[in-house]
C-alpha positions in Angstrom: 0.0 0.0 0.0 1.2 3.5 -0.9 2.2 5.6 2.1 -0.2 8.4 3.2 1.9 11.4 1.9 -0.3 13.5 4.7 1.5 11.6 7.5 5.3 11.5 5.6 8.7 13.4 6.5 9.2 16.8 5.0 12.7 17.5 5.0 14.1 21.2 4.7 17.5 21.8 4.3 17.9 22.5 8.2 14.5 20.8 9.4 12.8 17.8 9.5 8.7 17.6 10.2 6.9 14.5 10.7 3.8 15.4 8.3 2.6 17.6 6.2 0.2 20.0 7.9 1.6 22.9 9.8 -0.2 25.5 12.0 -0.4 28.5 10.4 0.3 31.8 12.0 -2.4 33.1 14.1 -2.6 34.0 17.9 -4.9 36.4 20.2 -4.0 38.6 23.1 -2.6 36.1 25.8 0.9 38.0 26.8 1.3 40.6 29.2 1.4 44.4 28.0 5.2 44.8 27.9 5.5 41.8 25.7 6.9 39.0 28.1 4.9 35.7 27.5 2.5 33.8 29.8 1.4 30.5 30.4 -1.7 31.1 28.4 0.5 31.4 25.1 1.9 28.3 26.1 -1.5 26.5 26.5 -2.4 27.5 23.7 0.3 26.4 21.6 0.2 22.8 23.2 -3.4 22.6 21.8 -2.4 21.8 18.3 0.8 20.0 19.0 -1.3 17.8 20.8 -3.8 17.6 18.3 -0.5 16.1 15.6 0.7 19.1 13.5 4.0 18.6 12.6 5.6 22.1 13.3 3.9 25.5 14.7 4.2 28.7 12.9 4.0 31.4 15.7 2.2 34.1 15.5 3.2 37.7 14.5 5.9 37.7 17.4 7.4 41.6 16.9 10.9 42.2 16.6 10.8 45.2 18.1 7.9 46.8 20.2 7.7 50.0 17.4 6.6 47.3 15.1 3.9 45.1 16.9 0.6 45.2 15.7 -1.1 45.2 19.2 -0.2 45.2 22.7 -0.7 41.9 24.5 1.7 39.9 21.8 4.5 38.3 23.1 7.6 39.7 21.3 11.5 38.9 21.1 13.0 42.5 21.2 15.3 41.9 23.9 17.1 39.0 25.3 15.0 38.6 28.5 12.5 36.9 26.1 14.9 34.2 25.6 14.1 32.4 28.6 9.9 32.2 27.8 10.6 31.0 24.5 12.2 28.4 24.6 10.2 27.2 27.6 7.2 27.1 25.1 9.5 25.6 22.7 10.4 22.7 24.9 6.9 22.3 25.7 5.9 21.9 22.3 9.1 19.3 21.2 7.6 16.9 24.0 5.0 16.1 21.8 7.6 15.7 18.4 6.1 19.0 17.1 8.3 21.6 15.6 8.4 24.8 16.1 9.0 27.8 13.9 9.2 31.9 15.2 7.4 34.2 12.8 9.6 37.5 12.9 7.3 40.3 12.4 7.0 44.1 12.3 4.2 45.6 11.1 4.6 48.7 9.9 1.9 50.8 8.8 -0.4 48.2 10.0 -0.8 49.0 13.1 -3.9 48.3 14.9 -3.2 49.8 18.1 0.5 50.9 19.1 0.2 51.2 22.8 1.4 53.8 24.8 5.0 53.3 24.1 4.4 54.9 21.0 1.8 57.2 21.8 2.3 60.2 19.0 4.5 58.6 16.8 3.8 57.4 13.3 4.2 53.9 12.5 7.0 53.3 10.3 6.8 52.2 6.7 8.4 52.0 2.9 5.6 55.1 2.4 4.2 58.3 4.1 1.0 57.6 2.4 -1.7 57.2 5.0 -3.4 53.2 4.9 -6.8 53.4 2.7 -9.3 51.5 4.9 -8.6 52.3 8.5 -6.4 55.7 8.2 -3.5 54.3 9.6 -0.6 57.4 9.3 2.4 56.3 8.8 6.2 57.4 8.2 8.5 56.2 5.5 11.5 55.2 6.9 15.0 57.1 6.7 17.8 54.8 6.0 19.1 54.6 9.4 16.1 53.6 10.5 15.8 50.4 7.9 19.6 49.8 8.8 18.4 49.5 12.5 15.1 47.5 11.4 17.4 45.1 9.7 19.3 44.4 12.8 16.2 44.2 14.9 15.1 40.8 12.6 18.8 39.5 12.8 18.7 39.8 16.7 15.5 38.3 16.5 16.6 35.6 14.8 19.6 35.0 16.9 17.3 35.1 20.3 15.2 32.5 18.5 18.2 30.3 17.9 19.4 30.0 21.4 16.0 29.5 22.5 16.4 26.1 21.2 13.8 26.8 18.2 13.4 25.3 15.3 13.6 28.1 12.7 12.3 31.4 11.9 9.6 32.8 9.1 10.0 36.2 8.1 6.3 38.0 7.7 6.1 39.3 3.9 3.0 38.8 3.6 -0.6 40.7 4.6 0.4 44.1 4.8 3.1 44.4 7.3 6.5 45.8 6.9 8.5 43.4 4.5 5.1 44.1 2.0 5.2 47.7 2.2 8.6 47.8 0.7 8.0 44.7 -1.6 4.2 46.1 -3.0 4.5 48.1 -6.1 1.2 49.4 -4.7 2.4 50.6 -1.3 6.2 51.6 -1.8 6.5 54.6 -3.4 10.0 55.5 -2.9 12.4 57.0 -4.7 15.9 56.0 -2.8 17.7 52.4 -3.5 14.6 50.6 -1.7 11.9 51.5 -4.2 10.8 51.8 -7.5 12.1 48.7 -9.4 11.4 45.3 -8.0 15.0 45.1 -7.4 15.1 47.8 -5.5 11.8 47.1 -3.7 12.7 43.7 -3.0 16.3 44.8 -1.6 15.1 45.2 2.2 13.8 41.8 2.6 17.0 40.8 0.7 19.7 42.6 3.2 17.0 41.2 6.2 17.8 37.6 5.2 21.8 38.3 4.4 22.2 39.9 8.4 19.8 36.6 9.6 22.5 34.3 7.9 25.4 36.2 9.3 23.6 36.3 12.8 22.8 32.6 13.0 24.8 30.8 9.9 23.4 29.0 7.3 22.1 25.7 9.0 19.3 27.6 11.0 15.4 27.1 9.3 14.6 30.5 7.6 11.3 30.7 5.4 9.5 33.4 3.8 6.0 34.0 4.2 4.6 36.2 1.0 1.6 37.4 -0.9 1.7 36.5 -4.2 -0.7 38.4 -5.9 -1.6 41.7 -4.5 -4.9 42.1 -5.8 -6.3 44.7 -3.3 -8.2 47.0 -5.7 -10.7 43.9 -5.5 -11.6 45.0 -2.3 -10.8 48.9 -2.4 -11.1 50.2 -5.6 -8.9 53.1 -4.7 -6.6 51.3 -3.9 -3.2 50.5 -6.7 -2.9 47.7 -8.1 0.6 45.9 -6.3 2.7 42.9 -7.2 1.8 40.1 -9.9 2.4 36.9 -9.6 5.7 37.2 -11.9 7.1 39.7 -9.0 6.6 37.2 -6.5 8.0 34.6 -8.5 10.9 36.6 -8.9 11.2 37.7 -5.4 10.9 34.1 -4.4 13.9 32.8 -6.7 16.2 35.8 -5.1 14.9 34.6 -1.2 16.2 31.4 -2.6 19.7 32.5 -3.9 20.0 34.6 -0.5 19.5 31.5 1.2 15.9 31.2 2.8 14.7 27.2 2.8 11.0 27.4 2.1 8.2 29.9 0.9 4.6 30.3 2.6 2.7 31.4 0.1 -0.4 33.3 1.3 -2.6 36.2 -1.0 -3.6 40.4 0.1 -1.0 42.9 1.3 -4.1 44.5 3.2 -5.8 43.0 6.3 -8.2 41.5 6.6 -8.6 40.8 2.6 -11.8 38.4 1.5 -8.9 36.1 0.4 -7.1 36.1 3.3 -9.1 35.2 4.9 -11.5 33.5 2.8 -15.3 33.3 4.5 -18.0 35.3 5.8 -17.9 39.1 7.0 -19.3 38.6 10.4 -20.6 42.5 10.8 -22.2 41.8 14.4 -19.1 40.8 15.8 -16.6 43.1 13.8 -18.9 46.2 15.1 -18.5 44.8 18.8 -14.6 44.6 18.3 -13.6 47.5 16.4 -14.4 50.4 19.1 -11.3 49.2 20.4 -9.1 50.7 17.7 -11.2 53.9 17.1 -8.4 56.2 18.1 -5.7 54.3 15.7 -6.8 55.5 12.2 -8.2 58.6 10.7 -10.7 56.5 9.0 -11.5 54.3 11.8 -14.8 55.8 13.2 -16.2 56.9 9.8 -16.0 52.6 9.2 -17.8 52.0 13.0 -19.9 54.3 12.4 -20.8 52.6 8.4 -20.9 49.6 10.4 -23.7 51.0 13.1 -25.8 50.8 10.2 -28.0 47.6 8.7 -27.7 49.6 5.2 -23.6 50.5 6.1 -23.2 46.8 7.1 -25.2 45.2 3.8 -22.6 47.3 1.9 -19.3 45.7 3.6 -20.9 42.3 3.1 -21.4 43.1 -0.5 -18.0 44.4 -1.1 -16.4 41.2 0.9 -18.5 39.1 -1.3 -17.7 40.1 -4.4 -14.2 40.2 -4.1 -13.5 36.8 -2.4 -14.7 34.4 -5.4 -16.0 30.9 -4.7 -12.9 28.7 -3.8 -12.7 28.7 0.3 -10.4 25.0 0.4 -7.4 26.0 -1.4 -7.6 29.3 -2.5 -4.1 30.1 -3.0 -3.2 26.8 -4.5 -2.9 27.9 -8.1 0.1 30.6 -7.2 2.0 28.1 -5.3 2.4 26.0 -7.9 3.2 28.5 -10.0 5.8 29.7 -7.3 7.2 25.6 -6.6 8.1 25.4 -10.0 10.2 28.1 -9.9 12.4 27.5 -6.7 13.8 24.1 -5.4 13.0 25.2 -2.0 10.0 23.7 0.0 6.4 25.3 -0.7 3.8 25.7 2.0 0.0 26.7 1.2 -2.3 28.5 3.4 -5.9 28.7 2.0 -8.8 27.2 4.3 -7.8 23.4 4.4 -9.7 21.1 6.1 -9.8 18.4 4.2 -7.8 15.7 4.0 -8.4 14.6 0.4 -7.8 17.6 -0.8 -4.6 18.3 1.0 -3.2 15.0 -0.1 -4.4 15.7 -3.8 -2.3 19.3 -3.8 0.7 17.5 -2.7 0.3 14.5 -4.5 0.4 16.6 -7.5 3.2 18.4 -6.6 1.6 21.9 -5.6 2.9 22.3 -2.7 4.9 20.7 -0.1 2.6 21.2 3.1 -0.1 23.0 4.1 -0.4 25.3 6.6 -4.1 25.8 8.9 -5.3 28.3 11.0 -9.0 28.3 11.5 -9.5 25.2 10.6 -7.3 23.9 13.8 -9.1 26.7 16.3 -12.2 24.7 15.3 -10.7 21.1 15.6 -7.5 21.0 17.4 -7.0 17.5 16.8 -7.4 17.5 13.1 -4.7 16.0 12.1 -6.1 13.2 14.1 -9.2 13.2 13.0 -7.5 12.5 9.3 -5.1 10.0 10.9 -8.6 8.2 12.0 -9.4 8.1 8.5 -11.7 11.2 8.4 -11.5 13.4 5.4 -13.2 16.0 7.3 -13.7 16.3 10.9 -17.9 15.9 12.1 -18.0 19.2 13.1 -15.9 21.6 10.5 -14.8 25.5 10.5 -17.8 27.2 9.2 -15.4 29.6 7.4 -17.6 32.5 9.5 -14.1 34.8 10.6 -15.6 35.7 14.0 -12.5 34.2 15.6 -10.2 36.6 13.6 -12.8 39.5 14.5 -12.9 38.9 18.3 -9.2 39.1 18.6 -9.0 42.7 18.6 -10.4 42.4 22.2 -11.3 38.8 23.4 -9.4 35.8 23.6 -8.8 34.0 20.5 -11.2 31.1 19.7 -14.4 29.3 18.2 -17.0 31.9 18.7 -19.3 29.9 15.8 -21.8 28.8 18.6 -23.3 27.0 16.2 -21.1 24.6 16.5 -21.6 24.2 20.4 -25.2 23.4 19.8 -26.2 26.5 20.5 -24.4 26.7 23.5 -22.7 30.0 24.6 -21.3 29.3 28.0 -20.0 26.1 26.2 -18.9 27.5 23.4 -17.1 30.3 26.3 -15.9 27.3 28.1 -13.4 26.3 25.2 -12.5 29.5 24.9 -11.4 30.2 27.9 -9.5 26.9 28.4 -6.1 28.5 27.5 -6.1 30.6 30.8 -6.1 27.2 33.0 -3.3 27.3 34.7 -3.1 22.9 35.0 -3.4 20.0 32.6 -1.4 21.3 29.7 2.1 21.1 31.3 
């Protein structure tokens, strides 16, 4: 009998992961303000190495606290993180899971700064103000990109000696690395814009210091949009990288020495294919008060939201741009990106299903696949396929309101649907991470 490619090695060049499905990058508010981790980050990770992913992609872990996205995040700006890290780390490797840092800064994207940086302007590739939620910004002098290179190396170097198993750099979704890589976002006119080469050469000299931080047999993957198509969703908004740029971008991550692309879709966030799903306007309007004060266009979008007519329009918009594939969404650009690089290709897209997984693989797609809502839903998925499942009793509804509530909840299921109706159930799980026994 064939062997169940779901369940066989994937070898990198400095990794080894016992299957094929990966936990994508996602994470809620669990750490404590100054960005030292807790036990609930901890919990939460052990959920799906439990459940039988082979490796964890963290979430957006800041590499310095100018560039997180919101307070609350665990980071690894400074060496007194080391200690909590790899603590998780060795919590995770007891169940044979790996475990991979996602080095992050987010640039213009910045939901809510905290007070550290109370009246100052995020940091971009641009000066141009973010379209949707009026987000200012500040494009960058050169010493400050010399210093923001340095921040990912020492990242990467605190992530070594935590006893980690690599590092993915986050290019995709609108943070940082994409606002110098999108032709719609970087409008410089210095050696870090205008050509792709030139657009392309901060993420470039980002993975040069990594090497010389941490040498050349240390996991380092690239997490990227491939097709920027964001005037589907804003119709302002420019037009940013093809698929060609990615490709080419990918093939120069390659030569610079990165061991594996994530291929994801949007350089805005959220984006209706990324994720894929419902616009859950209840829950959004409940969330979003909390980053009023962050944008200039922030309460104008509440107050659109306030509305039945404001909401039908966002629900519209998000509809129309999505399309209809949920399962696999971003399957066609990694193909087209794996058979241009010899490195290993990861797709994220709304999995859930084990025959399609093993179809993508099998012909030759992608490498792995990498889950986020699917595994908030069903923890144990990966078991539930190893059952012989090809989709779990009770799947991700696709609905978002996980993603939504993070802004000021605890990450999880909030589909109560799928509790039987039951909200202090439904709470219950939720709420699970913050126990402070059984997960050791």
């Amino acid at each position: 009998m064939q062997p169940d490619i779901l369940f066989q090695t994937l070898a990198f060049r400095n990794l080894s992961v016992k299957n094929r499905v990966f936990r994508s990058n996602i994470s809620g508010r669990f750490d404590n303000y100054d960005g030292s981790g807790t036990q609930a980050r901890i919990n939460w990770e052990l959920k799906f190495a439990r459940g039988g992913v082979g490796a964890i992609i963290s979430s957006f872990v800041p590499v310095s606290i100018r560039g997180r996205i919101l307070p609350n995040y665990a980071t690894i700006h400074r060496d007194e993180a080391i200690p909590f890290w790899r603590r998780l780390g060795e919590q995770v490797h007891d169940h044979d899971c790996r475990y991979i840092l996602q080095l992050s800064h987010a640039g213009r994207q910045q939901d809510a700064g905290g007070v550290e940086n109370l009246g100052k302007k995020a940091l971009s590739s641009t000066s141009r103000t973010e379209s949707f939620h009026g987000f200012q910004c500040s494009a960058m002098t050169t010493a400050e990109i010399k210093s923001t290179i340095q921040d990912f190396a020492a990242g990467a170097r605190r992530a070594r000696t935590a006893g980690l198993d690599g590092i993915e750099l986050h290019g995709a979704n609108g943070y940082l690395i994409t606002q110098f890589l999108s032709s719609g976002i970087n409008d410089r006119r210095d050696e870090y814009g205008g050509s792709l080469e030139n657009r392309a050469r901060f993420v470039l000299e980002v993975v040069r210091a990594i090497r010389q931080e941490v040498g050349a047999d240390f996991h380092l993957q690239m997490k990227i949009s491939a097709v920027d198509d964001n005037n589907a969703v804003i119709p302002w908004e420019k037009r940013g990288n093809t698929l060609e740029d990615s490709i080419q971008i990918c093939q120069w991550l390659e030569a610079a020495g990165v061991d594996a692309i994530h291929v994801s879709a949007g350089s805005l966030f959220p984006h209706p294919r990324n994720p894929m799903g419902g616009f859950p306007a209840e829950d959004v309007l409940r969330a979003y008060d909390s980053i009023i004060s962050s944008g200039l266009y922030t309460l104008r979008n509440f107050l659109l939201l306030s509305s039945p007519p404001g909401r039908m329009i966002f629900r519209l918009l998000w509809k129309r741009a999505q399309g209809k594939i949920i399962e696999g969404v971003n399957v066609t650009n990694a193909r087209a990106i794996k058979q241009a690089v010899t490195v290993p290709v990861i797709c994220t897209g709304g999995f859930q299903t084990a025959s399609v997984i093993r179809r993508v693989i099998s012909a030759g797609d992608c490498d792995a696949v990498s889950i986020a809502r699917s595994l908030i839903a069903n923890p144990d998925l990966v078991q539930i396929f190893a059952s012989g499942q090809d989709r779990p009793s009770n799947p991700c509804t696709y609905c978002n309101k996980c993603l939504v509530n993070v802004l000021e909840n605890p990450l999880g299921c909030y589909e109560v649907s799928r509790f039987g109706g039951d909200y202090d159930a439904m709470i219950r799980e939720v709420m699970s991470v913050f126990e402070t026994t059984g997960f050791e």
